[in-house]
KENUZA-775282 format. One record per atom (N, C-alpha, C): residue in three letters; x, y, z. Coordinates in steps of 0.1 Angstrom, whole numbers, padded with zeros to 4 digits, always signed. Atoms other than C-alpha are relative to their C-alpha. Example, Ala and Ser with C-alpha at 12.3 -4.5 7.8 and 13.67 -1.06 7.14 Angstrom:
ALA+0009-0012+0000ALA+0123-0045+0078ALA+0009+0012+0000SER-0009-0011+0000SER+0137-0011+0071SER-0008+0011+0008
REM end
This chain:
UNK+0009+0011-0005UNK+0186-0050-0159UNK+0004-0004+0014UNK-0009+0000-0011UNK+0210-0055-0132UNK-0008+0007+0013UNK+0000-0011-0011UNK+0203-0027-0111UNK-0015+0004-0002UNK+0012-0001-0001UNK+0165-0027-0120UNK-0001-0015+0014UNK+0002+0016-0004UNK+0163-0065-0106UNK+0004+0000+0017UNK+0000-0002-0013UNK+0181-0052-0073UNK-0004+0009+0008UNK+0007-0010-0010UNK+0162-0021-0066UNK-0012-0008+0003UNK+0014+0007+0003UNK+0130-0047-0069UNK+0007-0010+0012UNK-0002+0007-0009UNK+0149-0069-0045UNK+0002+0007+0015UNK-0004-0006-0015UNK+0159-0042-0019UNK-0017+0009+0004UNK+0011-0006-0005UNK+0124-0030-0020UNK-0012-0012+0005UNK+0010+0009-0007UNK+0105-0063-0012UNK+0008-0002+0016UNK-0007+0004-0014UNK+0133-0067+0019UNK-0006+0012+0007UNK+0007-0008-0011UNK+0120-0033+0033UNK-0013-0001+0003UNK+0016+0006-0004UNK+0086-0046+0030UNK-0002-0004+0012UNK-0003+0014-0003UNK+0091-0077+0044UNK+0008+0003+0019UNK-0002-0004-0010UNK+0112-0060+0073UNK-0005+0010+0008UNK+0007-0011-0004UNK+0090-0028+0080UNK-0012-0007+0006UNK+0015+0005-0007UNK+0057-0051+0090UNK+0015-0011+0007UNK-0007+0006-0009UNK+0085-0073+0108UNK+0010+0005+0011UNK-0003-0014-0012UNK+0096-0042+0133UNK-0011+0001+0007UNK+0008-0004-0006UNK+0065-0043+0147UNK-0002-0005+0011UNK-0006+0004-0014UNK+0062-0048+0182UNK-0014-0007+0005UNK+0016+0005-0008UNK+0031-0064+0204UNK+0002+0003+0016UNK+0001-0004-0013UNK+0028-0047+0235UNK-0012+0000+0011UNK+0010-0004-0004UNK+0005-0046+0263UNK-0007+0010+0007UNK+0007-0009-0004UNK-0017-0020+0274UNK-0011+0006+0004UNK+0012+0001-0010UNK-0040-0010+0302UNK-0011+0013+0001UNK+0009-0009-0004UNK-0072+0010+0310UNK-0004+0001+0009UNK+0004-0001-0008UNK-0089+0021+0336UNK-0017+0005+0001UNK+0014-0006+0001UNK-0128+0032+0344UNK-0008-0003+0011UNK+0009-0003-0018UNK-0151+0040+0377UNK-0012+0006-0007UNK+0016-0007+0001UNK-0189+0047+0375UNK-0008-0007+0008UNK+0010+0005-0008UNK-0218+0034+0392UNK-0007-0010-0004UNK+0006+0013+0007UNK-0227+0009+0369UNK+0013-0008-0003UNK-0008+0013+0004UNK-0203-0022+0361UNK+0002+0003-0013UNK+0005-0002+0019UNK-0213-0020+0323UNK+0013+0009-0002UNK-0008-0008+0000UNK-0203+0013+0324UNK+0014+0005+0002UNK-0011+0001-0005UNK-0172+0009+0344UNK+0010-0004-0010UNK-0015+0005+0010UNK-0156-0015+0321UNK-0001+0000-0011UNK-0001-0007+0011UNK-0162+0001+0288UNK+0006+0014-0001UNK-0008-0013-0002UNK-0148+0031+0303UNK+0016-0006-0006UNK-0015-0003-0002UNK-0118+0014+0311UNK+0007-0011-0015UNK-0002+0003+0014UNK-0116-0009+0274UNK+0002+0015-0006UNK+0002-0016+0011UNK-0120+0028+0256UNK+0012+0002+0006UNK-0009-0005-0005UNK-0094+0040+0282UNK+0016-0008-0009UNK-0012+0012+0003UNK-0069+0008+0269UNK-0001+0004-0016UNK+0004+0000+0016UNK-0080+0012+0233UNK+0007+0012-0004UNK-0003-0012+0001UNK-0070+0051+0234UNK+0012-0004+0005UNK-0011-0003-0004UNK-0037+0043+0249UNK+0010-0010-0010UNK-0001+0005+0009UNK-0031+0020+0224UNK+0004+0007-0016UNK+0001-0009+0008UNK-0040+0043+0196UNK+0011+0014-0002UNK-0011-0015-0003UNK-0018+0075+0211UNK+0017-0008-0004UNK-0015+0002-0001UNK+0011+0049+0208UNK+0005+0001-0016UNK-0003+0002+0015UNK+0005+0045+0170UNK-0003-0014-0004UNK+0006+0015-0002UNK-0009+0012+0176UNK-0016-0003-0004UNK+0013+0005+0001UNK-0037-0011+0168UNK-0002-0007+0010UNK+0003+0010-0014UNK-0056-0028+0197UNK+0003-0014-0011UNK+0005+0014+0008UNK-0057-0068+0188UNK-0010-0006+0006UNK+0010+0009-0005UNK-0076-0086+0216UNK+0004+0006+0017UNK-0004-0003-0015UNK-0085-0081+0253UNK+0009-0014+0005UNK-0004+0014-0008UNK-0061-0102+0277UNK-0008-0002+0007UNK+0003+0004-0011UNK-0079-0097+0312UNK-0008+0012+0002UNK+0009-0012-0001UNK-0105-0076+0323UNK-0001-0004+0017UNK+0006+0003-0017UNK-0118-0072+0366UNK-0005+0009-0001UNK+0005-0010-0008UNK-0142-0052+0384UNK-0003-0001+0011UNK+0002+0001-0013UNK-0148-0048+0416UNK-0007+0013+0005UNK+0009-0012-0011UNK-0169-0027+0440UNK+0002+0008+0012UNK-0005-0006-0011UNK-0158+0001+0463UNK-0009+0009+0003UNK+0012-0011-0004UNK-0178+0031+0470UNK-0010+0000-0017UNK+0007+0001+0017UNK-0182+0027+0427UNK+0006-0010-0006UNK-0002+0013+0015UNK-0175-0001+0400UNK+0013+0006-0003UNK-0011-0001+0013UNK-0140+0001+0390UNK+0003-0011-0004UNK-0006+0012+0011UNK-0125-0019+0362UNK+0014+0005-0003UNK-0013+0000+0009UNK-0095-0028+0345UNK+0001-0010-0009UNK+0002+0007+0010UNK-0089-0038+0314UNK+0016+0001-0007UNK-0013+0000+0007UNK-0054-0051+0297UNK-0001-0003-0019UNK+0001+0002+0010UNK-0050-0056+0263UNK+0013+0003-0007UNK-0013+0000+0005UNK-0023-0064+0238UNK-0003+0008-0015UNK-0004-0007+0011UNK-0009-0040+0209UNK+0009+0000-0007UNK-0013+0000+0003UNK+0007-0041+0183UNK+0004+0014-0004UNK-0005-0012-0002UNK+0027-0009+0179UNK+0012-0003-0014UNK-0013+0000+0012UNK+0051+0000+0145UNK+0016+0002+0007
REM end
């Protein structure tokens, strides 16, 4: 009973600490087109995908810009959490 009672206790502590390893990082996109729209959905997708490659879930955008040069670029930040 003993040693049932503490595999049951050492397996709620790795629970408990394996979603409490997890990190929140931030991470950026980029995106150029000729439309605005387009621009900064590029560069969300771009943030979202770099997110994703880390092993990560997006959570929320921080900050997004665009601006106008010869084309619409954007940037888009966004925070991750990562295992």
């Amino acid at each position: 009973m003993k040693r049932r009672s503490a595999t049951v206790a050492l397996s709620l502590l790795v629970l408990v600490s394996g979603s409490a390893l997890a990190a929140v990082v931030h991470v950026s996109g980029h995106g150029q087109s000729y439309d605005p729209g387009i621009a900064l959905e590029d560069a969300r997708a771009d943030a979202a995908a770099e997110c994703v490659g880390q092993g990560g879930t997006p959570i929320q955008e921080v900050y997004n810009h665009v601006t106008r040069a010869n084309v619409w670029l954007a940037d888009s930040l966004w925070t991750c959490e990562v295992p």
